[in-house]
C-alpha positions as CSV (number, residue, x, y, z in Angstrom):
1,X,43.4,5.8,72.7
2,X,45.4,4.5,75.7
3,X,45.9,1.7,77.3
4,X,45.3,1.5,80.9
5,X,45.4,-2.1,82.2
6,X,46.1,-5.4,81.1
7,X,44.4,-8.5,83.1
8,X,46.1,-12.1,82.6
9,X,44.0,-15.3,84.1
10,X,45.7,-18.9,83.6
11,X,48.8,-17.6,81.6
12,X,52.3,-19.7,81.8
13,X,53.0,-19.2,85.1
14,X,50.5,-16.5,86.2
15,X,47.5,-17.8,87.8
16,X,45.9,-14.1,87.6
17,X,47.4,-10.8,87.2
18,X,46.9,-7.0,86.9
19,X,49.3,-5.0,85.9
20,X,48.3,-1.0,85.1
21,X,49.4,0.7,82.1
22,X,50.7,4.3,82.3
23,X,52.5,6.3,79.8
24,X,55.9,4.7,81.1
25,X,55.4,1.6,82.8
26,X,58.5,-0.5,84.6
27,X,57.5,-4.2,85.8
28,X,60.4,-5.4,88.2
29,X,60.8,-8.4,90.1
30,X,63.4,-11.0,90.8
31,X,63.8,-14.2,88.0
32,X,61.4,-16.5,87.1
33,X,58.5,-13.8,88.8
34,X,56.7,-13.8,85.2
35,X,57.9,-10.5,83.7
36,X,58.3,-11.4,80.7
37,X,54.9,-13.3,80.9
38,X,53.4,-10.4,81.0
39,X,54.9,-9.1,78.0
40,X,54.1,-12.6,76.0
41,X,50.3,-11.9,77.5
42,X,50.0,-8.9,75.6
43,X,51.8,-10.3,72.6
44,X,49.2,-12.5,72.6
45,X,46.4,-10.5,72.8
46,X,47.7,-8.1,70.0
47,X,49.0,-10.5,67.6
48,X,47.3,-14.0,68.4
49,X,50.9,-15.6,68.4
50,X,51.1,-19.2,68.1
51,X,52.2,-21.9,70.7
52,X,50.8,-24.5,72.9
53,X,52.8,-23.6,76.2
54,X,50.1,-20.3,77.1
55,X,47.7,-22.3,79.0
56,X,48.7,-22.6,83.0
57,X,49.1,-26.1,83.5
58,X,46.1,-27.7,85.1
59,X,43.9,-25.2,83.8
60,X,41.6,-25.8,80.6
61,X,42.3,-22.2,79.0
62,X,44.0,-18.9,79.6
63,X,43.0,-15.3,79.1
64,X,44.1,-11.7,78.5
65,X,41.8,-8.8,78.6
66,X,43.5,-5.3,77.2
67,X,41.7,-2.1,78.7
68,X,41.9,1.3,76.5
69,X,40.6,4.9,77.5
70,X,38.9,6.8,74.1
71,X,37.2,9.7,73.3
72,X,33.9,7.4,73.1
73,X,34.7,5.8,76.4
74,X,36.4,3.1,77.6
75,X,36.5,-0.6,75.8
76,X,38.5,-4.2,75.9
77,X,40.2,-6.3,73.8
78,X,40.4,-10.1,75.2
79,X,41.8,-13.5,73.8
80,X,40.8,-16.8,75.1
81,X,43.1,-19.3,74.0
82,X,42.3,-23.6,75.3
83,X,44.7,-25.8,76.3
84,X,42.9,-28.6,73.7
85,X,43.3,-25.9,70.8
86,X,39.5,-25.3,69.9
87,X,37.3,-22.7,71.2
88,X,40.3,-20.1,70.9
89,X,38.1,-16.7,70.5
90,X,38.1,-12.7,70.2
91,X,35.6,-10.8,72.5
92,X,35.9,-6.9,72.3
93,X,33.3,-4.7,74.8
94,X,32.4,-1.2,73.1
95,X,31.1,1.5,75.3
96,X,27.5,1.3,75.7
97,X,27.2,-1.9,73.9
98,X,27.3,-5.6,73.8
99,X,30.6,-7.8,73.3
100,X,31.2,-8.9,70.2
101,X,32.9,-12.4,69.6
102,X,34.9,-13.9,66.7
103,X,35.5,-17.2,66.5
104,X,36.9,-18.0,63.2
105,X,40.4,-16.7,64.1
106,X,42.3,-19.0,61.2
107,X,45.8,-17.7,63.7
108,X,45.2,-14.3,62.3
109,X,44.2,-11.0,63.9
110,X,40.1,-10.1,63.1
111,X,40.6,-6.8,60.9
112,X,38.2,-5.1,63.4
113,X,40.6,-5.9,66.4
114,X,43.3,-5.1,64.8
115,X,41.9,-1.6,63.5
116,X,41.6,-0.9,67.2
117,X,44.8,-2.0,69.0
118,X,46.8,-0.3,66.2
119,X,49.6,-2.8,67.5
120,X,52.2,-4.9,65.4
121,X,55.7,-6.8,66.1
122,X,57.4,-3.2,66.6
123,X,55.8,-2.5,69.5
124,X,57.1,-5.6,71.7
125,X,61.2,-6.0,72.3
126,X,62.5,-9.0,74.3
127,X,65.0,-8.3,77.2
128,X,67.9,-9.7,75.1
129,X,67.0,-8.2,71.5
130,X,69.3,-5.9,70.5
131,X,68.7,-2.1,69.3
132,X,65.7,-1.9,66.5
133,X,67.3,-1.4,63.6
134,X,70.7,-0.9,64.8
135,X,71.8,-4.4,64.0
136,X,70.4,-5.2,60.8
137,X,71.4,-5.3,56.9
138,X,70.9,-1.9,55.1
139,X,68.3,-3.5,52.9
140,X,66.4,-4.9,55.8
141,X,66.4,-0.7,57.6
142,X,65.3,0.4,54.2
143,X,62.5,-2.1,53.9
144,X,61.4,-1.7,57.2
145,X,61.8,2.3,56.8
146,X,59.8,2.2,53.7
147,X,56.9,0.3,55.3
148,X,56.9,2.6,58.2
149,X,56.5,5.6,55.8
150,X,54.4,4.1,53.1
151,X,57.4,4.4,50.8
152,X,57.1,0.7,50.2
153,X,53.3,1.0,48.7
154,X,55.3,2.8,45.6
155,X,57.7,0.5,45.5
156,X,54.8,-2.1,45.5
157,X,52.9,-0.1,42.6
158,X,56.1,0.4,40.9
159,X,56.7,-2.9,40.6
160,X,53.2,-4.3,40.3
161,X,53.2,-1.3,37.1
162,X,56.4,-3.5,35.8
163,X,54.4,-6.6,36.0
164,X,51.6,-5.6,34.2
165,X,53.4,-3.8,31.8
166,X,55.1,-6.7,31.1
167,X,51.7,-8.1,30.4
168,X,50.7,-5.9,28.3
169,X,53.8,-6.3,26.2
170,X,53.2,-9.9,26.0
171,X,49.8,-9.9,24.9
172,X,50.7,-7.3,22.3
173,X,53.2,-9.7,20.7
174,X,50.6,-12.6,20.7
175,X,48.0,-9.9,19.7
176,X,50.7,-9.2,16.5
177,X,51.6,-12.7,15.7
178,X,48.1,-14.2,15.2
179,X,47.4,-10.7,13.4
180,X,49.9,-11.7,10.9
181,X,48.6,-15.3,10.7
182,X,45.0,-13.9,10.1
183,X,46.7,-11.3,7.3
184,X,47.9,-14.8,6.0
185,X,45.1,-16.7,5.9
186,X,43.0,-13.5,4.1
187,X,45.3,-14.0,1.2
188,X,43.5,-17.2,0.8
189,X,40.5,-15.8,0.3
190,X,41.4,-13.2,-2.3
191,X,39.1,-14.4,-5.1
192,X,36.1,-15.1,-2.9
193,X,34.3,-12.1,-3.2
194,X,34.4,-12.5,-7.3
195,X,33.3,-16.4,-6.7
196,X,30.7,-15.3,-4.5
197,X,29.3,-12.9,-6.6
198,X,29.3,-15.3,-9.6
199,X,27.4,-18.0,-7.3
200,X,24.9,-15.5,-6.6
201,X,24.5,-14.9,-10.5
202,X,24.2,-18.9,-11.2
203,X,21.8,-19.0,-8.6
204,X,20.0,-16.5,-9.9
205,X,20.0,-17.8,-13.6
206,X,18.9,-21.3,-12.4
207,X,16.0,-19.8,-10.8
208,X,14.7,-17.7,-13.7
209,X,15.2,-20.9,-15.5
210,X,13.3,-23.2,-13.3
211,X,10.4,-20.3,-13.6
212,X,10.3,-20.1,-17.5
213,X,10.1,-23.8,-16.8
214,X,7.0,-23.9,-15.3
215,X,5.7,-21.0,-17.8
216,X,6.5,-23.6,-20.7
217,X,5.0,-26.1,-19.3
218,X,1.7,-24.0,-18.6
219,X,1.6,-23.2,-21.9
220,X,2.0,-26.6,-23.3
221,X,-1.3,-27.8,-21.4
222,X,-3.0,-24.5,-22.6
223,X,-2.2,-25.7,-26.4
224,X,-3.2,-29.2,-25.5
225,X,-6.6,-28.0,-24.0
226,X,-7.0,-25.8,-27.4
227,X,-6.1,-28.2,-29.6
228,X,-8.5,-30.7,-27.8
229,X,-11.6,-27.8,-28.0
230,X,-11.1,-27.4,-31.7
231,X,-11.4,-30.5,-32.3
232,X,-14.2,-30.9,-30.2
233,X,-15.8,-27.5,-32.4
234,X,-15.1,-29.4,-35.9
235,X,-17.0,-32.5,-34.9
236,X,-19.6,-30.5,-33.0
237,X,-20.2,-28.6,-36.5
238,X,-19.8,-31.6,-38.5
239,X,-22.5,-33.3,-36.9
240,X,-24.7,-30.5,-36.9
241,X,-24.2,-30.6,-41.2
242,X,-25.8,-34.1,-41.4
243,X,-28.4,-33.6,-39.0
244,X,-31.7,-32.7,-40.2
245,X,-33.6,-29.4,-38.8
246,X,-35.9,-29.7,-35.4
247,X,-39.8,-30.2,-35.9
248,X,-40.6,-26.5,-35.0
249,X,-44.4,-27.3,-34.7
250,X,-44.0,-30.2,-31.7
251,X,-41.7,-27.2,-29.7
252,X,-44.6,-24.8,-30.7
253,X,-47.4,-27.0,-29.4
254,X,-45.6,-27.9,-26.5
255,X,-44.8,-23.8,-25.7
256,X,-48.8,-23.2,-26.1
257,X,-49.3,-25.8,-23.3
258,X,-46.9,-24.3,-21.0
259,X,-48.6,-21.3,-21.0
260,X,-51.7,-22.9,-20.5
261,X,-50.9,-24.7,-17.7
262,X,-48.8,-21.0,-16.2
263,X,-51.9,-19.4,-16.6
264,X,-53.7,-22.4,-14.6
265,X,-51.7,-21.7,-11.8
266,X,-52.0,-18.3,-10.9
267,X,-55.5,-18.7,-11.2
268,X,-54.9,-21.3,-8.3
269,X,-52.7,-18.9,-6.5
270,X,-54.9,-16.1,-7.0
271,X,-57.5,-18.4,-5.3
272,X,-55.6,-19.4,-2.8
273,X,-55.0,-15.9,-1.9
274,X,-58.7,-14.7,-1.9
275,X,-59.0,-18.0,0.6
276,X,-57.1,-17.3,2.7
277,X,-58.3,-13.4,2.8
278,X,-61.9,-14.8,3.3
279,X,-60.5,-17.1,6.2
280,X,-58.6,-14.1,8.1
281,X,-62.6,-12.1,7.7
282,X,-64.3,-15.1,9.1
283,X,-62.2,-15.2,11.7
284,X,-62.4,-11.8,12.4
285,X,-65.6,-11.5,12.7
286,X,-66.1,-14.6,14.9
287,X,-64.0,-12.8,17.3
288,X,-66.0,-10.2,17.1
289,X,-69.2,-12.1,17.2
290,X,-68.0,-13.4,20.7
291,X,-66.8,-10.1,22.0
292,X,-70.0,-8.7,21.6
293,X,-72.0,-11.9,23.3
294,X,-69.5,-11.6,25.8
295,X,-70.5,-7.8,26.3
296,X,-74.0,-8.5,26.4
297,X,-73.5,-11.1,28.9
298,X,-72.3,-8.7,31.1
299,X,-74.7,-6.4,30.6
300,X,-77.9,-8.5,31.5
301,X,-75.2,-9.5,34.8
302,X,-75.2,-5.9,35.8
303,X,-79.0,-5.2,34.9
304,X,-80.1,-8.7,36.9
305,X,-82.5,-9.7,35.2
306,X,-83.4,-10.1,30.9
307,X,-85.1,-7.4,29.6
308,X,-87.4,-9.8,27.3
309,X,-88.1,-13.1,29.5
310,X,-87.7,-11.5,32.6
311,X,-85.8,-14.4,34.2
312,X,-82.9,-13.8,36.7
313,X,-79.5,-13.6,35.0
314,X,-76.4,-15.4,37.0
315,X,-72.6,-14.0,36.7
């Protein structure tokens, strides 16, 4: 990826500008032209830096487009930043496809921008910064060292190991403590598994009690209800002892009648029966009485005429 041109529109002091990028590019010009103007432009563009001067004055908002060559073709990067401070927005133009905006910028870099300008404070130097580097504190070189060679992601892990172990050694000690405080209250409840056990024996005992409870009490009623029949058997036998003995001829007359009159009544059902048998004939054979009118009817229809009288028969 390369970049090939940068276009500036309502920026400081430059109304519109393009300036192309080689591999080594030189902008000259006398004081106050806007070179370094160009160099905040593409700040800009690559880092969203802050400030309220980067709108021309008179104009509503300012712009910088970044042009790149790639293997897939060539694409833009462009900021639009207002004078009023809202509406500030990403647009970035893909090869064969449609710009895609962000809007919610929160004065960071989009991670999607930034994963394609590949660009970060290092790559821009003011005229009057000295040497990268040279001037600064050994443990600013070796921090800035280490995050250019990913030495600072062990240091990071190194240290974020340390935290947690730390952690971990904390909530081991709180982890012992209240294990010794439970270990203390268990000695309180020593005897409970003897007192348990001897619960479950009372209970036990008080409810084969309440059950032979009921089983007495059963049993008393039963002796009550015996007791009661006996009673009821001795008076029952008493009585019959003073009572004098049935008049066997009354039940014997009385026995000779009901056989009579048994008798009397199969006869009537017998003749009910042969009734109703007779019935069922009669009615049989008036059916069959009328059938055979009926036949003979038809017969004198079809001849025309009675075979005795001679007279005309009608259907």
């Amino acid at each position: 990826m390369t970049l090939t041109r940068i276009d500036i529109a309502d920026y400081q002091s430059l109304a519109k500008a393009t300036i192309p990028v080689g591999k080594l590019t030189t902008v000259t010009g006398p004081t106050g032209a806007g070179k370094s103007s160009v160099r905040r432009a593409a700040m800009l563009a690559a880092l969203n830096a802050r400030g309220v001067d980067y709108v021309r004055r008179g104009a509503g908002r300012s712009a910088v487009v970044l042009s790149f060559d790639s293997p897939d073709g060539p694409f833009s990067v462009a900021i639009r930043r207002t004078a009023a401070g809202r509406g500030d927005l990403y647009r970035v133009t893909r090869p064969g496809g449609k710009p895609k905006e962000y809007t919610k910028l929160n004065g960071q870099v989009p991670d999607e921008v930034a994963a394609l300008l590949r660009l970060s404070p290092l790559n821009f130097v003011g005229q009057l910064d000295p040497p990268y580097l040279l001037s600064a504190t050994g443990t600013d070189v070796a921090r800035t060292l280490g995050e250019l060679t990913n030495v600072a992601l062990v240091f990071r892990a190194a240290a974020e190991a340390g935290r947690r172990r730390k952690g971990f050694d904390r909530d081991a000690k709180n982890a012992a403590a209240r294990l010794e405080a439970l270990r203390e209250e268990e000695k309180a409840f020593d005897g409970l598994p003897a007192q348990l056990d001897a619960i479950r024996q009372a209970a036990d005992g008080a409810e084969r009690m309440a059950a032979m409870e009921g089983e007495l009490f059963r049993l008393g009623g039963l002796i009550h209800r015996v007791a009661e029949l006996t009673g009821r058997l001795e008076r029952a036998k008493a009585a019959a002892q003073r009572a004098a003995p049935p008049d066997l001829g009354r039940l014997e007359r009385g026995l000779a009648r009901y056989q009579r009159l048994q008798a009397r009544i199969g006869r009537v059902e017998r003749a009910d029966a042969d009734l109703a048998l007779a019935q069922e004939k009669a009615a049989t054979a008036a059916e069959r009485e009328r059938q055979a009118h009926a036949a003979l009817h038809e017969a004198l229809v079809a001849a025309g005429e009675c075979p005795v009288c001679g007279q005309e028969v009608a259907a």
